[in-house]
Backbone as JSON Lines, residues from 0, in Angstrom:
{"i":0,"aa":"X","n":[231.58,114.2,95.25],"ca":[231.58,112.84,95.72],"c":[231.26,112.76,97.21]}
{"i":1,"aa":"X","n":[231.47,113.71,98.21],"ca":[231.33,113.64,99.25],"c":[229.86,113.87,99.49]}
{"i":2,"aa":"X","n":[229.44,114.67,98.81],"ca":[227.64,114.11,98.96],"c":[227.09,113.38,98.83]}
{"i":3,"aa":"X","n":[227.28,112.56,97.46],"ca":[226.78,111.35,97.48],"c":[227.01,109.97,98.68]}
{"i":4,"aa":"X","n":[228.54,110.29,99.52],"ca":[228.58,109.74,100.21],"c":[227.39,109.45,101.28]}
{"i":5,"aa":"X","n":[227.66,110.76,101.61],"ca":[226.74,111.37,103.0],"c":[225.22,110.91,102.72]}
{"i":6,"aa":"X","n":[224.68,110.56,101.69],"ca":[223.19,110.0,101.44],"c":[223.47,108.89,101.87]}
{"i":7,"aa":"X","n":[224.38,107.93,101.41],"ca":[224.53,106.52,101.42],"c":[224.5,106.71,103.23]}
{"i":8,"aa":"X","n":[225.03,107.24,104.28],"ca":[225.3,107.19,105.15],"c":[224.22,107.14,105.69]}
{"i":9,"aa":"X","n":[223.59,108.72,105.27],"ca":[222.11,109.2,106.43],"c":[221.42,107.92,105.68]}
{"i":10,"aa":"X","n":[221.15,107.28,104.83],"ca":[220.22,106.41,104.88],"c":[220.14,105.09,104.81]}
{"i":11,"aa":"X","n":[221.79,104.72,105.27],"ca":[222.17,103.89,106.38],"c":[221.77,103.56,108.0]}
{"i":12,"aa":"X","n":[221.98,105.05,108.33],"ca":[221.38,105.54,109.79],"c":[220.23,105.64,109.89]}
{"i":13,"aa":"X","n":[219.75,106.07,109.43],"ca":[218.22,105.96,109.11],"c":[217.54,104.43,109.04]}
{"i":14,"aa":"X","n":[218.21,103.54,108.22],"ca":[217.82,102.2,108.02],"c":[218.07,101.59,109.71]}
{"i":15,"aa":"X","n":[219.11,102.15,110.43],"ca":[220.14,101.27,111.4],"c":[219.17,101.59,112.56]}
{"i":16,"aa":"X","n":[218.43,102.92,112.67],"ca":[217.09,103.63,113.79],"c":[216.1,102.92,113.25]}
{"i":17,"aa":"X","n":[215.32,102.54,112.2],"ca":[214.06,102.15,112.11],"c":[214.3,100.96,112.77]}
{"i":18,"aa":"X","n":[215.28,100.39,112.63],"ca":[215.7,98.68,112.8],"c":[215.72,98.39,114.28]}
{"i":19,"aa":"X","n":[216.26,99.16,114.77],"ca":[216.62,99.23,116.46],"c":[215.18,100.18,117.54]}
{"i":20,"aa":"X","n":[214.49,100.92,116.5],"ca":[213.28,101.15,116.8],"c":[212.14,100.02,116.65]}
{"i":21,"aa":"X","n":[212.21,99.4,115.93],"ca":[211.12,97.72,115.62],"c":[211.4,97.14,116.59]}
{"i":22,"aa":"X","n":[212.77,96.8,117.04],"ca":[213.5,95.75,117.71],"c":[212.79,96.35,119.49]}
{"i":23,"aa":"X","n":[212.7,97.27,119.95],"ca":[212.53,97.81,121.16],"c":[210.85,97.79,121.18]}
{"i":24,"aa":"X","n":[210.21,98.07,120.21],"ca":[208.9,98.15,120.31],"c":[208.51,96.71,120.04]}
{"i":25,"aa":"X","n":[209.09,95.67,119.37],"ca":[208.78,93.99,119.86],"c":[209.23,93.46,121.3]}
{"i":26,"aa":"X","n":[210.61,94.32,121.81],"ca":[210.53,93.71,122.95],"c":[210.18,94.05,124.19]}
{"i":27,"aa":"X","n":[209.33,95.63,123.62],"ca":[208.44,96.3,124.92],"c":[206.91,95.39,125.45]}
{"i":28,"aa":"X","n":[206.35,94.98,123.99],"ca":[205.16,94.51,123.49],"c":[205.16,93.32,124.28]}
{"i":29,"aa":"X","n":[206.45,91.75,123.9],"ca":[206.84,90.89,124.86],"c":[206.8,91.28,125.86]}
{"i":30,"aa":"X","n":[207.49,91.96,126.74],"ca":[207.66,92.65,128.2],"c":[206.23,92.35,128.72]}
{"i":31,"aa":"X","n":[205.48,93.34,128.37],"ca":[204.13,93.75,128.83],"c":[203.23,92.51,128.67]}
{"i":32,"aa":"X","n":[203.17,91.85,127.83],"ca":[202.23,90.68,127.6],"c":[202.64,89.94,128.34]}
{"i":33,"aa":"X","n":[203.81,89.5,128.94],"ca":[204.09,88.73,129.77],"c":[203.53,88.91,130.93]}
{"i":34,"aa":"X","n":[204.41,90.6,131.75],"ca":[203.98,90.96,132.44],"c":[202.01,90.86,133.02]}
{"i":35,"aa":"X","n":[201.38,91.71,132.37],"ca":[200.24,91.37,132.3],"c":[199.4,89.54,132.98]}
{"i":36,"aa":"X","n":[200.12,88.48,132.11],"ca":[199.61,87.28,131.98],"c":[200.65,86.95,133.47]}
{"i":37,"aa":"X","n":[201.35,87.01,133.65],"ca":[202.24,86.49,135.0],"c":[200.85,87.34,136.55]}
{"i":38,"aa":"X","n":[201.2,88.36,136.04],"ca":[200.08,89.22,137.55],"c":[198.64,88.94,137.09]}
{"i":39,"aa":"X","n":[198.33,88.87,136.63],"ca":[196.88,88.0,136.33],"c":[196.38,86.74,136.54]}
{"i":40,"aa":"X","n":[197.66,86.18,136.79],"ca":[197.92,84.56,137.28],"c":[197.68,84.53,138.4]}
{"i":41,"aa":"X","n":[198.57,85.44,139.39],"ca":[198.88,85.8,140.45],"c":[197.02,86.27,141.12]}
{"i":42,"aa":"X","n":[196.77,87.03,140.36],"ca":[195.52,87.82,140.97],"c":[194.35,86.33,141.21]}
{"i":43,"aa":"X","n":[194.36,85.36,140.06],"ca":[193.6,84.5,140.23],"c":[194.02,83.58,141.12]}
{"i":44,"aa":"X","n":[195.37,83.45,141.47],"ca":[195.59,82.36,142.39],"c":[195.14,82.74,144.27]}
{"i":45,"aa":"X","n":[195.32,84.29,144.02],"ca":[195.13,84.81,145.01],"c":[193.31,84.71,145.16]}
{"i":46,"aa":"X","n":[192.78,84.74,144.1],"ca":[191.12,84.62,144.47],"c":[190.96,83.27,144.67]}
{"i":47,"aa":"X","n":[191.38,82.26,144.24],"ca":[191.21,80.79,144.49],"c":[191.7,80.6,145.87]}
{"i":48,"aa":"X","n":[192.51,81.65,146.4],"ca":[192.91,81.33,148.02],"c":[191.56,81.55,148.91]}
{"i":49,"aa":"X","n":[191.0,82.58,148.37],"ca":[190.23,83.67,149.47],"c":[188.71,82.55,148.91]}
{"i":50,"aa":"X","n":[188.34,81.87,147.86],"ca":[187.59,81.06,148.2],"c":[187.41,79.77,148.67]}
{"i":51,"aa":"X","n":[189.03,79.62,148.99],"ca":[189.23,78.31,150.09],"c":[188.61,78.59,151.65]}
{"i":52,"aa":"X","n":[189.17,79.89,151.6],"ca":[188.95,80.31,152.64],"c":[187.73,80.55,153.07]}
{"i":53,"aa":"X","n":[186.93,81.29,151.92],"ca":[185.3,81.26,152.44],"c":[185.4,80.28,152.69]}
{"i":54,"aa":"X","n":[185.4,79.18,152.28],"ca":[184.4,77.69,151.78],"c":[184.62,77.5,153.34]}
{"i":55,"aa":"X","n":[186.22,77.18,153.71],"ca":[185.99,76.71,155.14],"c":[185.54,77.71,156.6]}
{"i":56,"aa":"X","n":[185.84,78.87,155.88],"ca":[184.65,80.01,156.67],"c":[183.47,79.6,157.13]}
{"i":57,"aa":"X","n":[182.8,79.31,155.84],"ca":[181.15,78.86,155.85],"c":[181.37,77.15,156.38]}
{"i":58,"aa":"X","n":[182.17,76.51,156.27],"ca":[182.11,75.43,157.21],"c":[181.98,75.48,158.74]}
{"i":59,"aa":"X","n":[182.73,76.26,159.19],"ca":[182.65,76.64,160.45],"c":[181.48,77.33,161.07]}
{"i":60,"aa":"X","n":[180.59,78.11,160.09],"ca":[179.58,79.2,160.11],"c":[178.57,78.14,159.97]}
{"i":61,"aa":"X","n":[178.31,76.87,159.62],"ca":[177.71,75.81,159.12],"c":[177.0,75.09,160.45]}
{"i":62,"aa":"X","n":[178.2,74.91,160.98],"ca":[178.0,74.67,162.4],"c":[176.97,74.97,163.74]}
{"i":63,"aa":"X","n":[177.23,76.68,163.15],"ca":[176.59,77.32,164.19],"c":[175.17,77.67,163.63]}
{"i":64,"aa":"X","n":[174.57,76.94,162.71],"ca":[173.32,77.54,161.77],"c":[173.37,78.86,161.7]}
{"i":65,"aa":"X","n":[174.75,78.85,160.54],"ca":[174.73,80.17,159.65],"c":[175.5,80.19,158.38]}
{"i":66,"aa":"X","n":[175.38,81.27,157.9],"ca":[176.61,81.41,156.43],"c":[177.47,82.63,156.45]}
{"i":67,"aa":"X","n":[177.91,82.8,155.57],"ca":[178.95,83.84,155.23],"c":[178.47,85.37,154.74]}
{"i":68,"aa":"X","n":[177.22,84.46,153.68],"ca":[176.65,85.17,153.01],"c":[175.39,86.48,153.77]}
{"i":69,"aa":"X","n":[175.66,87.43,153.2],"ca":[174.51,88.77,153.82],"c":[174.66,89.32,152.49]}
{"i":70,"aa":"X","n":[172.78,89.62,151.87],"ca":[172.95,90.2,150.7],"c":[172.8,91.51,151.42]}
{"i":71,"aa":"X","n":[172.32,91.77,152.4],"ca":[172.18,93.38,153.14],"c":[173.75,94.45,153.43]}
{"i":72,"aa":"X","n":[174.64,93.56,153.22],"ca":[175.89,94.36,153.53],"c":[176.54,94.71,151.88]}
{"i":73,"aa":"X","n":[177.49,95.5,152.17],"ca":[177.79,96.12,150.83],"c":[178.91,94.61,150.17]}
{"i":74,"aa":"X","n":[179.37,94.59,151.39],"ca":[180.49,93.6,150.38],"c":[179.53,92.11,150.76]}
{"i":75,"aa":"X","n":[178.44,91.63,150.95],"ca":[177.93,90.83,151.31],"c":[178.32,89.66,152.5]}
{"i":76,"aa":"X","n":[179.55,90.27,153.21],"ca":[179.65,89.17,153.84],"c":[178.74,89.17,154.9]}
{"i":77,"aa":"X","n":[178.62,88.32,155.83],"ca":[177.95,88.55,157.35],"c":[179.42,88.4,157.98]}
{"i":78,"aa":"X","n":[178.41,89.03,159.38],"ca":[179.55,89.62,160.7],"c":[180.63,88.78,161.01]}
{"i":79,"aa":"X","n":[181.86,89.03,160.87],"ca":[183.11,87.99,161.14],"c":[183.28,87.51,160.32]}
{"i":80,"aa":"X","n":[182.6,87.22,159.3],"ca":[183.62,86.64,157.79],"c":[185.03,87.31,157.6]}
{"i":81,"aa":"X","n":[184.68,88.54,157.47],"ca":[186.08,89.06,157.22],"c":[187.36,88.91,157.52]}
{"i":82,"aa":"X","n":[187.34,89.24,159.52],"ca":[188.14,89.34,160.48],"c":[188.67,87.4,159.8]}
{"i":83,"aa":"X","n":[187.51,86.14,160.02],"ca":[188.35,84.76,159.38],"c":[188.83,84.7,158.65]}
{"i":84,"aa":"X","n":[188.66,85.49,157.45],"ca":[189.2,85.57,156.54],"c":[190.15,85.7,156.21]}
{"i":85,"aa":"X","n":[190.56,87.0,156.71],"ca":[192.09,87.85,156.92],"c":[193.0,86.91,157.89]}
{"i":86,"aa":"X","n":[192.43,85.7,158.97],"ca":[192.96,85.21,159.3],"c":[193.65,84.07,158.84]}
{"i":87,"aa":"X","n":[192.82,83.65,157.72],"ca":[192.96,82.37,157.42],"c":[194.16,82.74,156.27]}
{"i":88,"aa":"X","n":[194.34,84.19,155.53],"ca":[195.03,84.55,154.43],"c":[195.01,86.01,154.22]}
{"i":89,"aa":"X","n":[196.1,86.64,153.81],"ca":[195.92,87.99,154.03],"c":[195.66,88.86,152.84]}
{"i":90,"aa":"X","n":[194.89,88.72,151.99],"ca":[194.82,89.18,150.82],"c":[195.08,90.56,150.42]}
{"i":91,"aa":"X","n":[195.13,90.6,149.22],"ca":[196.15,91.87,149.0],"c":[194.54,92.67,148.33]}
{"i":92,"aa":"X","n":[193.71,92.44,148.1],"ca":[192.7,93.25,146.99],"c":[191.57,93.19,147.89]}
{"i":93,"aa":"X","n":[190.6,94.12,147.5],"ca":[189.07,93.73,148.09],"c":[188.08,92.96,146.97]}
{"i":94,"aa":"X","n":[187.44,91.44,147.96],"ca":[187.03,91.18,147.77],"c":[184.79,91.1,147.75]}
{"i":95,"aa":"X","n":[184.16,90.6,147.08],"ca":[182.48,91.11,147.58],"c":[181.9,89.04,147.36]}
{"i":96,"aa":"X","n":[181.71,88.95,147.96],"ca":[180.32,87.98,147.44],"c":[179.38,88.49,146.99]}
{"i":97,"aa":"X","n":[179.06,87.82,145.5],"ca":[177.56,88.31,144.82],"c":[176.49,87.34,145.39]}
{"i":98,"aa":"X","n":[176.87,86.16,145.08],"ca":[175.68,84.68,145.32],"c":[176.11,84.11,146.32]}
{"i":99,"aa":"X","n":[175.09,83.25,146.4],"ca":[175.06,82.3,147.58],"c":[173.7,81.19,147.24]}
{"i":100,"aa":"X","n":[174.51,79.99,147.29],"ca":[173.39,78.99,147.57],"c":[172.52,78.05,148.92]}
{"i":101,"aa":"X","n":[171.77,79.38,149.58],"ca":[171.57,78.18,150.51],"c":[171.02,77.08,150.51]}
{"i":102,"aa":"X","n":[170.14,76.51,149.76],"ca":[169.95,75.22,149.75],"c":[171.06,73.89,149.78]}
{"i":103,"aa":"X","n":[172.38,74.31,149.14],"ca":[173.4,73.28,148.83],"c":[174.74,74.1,150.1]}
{"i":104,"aa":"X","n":[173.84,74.98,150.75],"ca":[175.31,76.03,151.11],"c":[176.44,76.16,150.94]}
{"i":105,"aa":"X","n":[176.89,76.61,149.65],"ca":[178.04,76.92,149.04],"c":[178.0,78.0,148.36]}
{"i":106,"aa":"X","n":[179.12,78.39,148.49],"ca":[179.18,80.02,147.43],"c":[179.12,79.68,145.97]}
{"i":107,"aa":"X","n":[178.44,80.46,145.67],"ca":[178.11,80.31,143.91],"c":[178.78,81.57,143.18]}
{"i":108,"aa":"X","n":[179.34,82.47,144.07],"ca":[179.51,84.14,143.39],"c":[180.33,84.86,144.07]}
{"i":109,"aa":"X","n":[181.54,85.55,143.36],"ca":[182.39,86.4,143.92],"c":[183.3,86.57,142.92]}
{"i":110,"aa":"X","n":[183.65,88.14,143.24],"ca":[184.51,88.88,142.69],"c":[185.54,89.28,143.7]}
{"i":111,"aa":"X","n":[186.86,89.69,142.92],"ca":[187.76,90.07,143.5],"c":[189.4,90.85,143.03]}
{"i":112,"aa":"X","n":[189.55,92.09,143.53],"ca":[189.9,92.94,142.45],"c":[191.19,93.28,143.43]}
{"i":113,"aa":"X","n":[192.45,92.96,142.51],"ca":[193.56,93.74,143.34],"c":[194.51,94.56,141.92]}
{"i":114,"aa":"X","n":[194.39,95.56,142.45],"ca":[195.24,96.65,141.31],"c":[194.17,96.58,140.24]}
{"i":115,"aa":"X","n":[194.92,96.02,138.88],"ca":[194.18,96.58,137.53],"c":[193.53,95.5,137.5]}
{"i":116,"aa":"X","n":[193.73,94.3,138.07],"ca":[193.09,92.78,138.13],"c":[191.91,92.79,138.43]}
{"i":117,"aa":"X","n":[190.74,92.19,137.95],"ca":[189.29,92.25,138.77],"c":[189.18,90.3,137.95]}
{"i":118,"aa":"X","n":[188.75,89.93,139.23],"ca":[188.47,88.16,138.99],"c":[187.23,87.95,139.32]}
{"i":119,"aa":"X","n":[186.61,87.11,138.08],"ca":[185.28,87.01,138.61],"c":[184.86,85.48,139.15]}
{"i":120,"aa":"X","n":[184.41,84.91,139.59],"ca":[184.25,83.48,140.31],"c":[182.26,83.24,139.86]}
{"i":121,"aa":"X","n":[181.87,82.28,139.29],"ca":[180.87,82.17,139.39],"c":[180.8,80.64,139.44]}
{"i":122,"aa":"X","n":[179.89,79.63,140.22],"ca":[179.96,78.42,140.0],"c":[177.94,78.12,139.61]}
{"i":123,"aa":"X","n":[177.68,77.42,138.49],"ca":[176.2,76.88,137.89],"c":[176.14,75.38,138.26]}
{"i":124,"aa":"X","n":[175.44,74.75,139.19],"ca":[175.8,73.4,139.0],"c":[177.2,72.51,139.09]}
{"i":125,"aa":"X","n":[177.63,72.09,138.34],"ca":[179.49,71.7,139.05],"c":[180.3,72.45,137.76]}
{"i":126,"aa":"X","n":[179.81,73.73,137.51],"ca":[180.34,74.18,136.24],"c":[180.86,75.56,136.97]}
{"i":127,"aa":"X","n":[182.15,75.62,136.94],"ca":[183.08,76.77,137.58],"c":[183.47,77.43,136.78]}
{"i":128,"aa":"X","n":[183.5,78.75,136.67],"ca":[183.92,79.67,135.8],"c":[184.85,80.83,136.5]}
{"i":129,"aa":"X","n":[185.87,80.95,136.07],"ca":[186.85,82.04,136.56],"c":[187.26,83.33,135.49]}
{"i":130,"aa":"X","n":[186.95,84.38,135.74],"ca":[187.39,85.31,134.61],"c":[188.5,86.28,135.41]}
{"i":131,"aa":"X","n":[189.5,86.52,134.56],"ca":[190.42,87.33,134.85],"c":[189.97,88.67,133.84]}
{"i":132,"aa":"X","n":[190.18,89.8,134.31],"ca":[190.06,91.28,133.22],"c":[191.3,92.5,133.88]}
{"i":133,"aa":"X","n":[192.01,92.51,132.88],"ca":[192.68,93.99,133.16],"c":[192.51,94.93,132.83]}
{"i":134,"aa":"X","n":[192.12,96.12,133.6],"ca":[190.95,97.42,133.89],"c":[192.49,98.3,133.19]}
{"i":135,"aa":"X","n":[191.58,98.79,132.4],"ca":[192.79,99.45,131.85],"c":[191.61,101.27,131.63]}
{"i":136,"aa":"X","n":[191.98,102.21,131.77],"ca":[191.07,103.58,131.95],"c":[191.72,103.95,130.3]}
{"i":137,"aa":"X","n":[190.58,104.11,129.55],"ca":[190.48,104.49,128.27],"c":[189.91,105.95,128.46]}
{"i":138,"aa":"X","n":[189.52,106.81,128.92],"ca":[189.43,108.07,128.86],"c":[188.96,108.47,130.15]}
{"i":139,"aa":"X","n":[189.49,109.92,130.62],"ca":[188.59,110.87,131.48],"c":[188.2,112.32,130.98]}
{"i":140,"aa":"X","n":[187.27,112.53,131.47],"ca":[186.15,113.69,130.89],"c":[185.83,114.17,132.42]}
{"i":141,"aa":"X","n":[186.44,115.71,132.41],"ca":[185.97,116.47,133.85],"c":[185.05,117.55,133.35]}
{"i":142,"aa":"X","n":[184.02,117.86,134.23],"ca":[182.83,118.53,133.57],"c":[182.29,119.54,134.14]}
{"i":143,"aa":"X","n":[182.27,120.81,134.22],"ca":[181.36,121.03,135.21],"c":[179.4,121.38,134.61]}
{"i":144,"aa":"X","n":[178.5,121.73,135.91],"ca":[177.2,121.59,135.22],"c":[177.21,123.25,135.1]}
{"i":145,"aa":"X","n":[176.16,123.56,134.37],"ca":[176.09,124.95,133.63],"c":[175.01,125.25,134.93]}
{"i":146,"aa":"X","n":[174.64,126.55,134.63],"ca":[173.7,126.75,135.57],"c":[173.11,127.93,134.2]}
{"i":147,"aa":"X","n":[171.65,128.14,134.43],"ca":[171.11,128.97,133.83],"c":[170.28,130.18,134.62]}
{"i":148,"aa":"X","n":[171.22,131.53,134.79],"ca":[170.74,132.11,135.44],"c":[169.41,133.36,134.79]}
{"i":149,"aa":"X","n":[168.72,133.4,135.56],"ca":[167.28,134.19,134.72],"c":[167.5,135.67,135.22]}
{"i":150,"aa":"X","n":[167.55,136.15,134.61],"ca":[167.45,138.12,134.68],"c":[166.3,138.46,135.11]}
């Protein structure tokens, strides 16, 4: 009789771990999805700062018959955008301008990436588009090259 007990038990315990194992892996899943959607919020509110900031960057740059925009530099800004920038707000990620409209002079293009966050900004006409993406690294592969040596 005491064996038969001991089944009823282990697969009691057994039932009582799968149960409390579901329960932790729904509320890891919650956790993270939240997480995720809260700092992704964050990352975009922070890019909607830094293109306030161009905008009145290039207002000021407007002035002096100029823009913000340099497609010749890596992050595209021209000289002193930055330094206003950082003044106007201190952003936590690096940001690039892709576009620029000079005819209407306004920024049409920019990205901006802090941590796993990368935000993309594009404006067509009065049609604004904002993309949020979390960069998540799905594999690494280290390699080295062969060499073929001749006798």
């Amino acid at each position: 009789m005491n064996r038969g007990g001991s089944k009823i038990n282990l697969a009691a315990l057994l039932r009582v771990v799968l149960i409390v194992l579901g329960a932790v892996i729904i509320v890891l899943s919650a956790f993270f999805f939240f997480k995720i959607r809260i700092e992704s919020k964050n990352a975009l509110r922070e890019a909607k700062n830094i293109r306030v900031a161009l905008r009145t960057t290039d207002i000021e740059m407007y002035a002096h018959e100029s823009c913000i925009y340099d497609p010749t530099k890596p992050d595209g800004l021209a000289d002193g955008v930055k330094h206003t920038v950082d003044e106007l707000m201190q952003p936590e990620g690096k940001y690039v301008v892709t576009s620029y409209n000079y005819k209407n002079h306004e920024l049409t293009g920019f990205t901006y990436r802090k941590g796993r966050y990368y935000v993309v900004f594009s404006k067509e006409g009065n049609g604004i588009t904002w993309d949020v993406t979390y960069l998540m690294r799905v594999y690494h592969f280290d390699e080295e090259d062969t060499k073929i040596v001749k006798k």
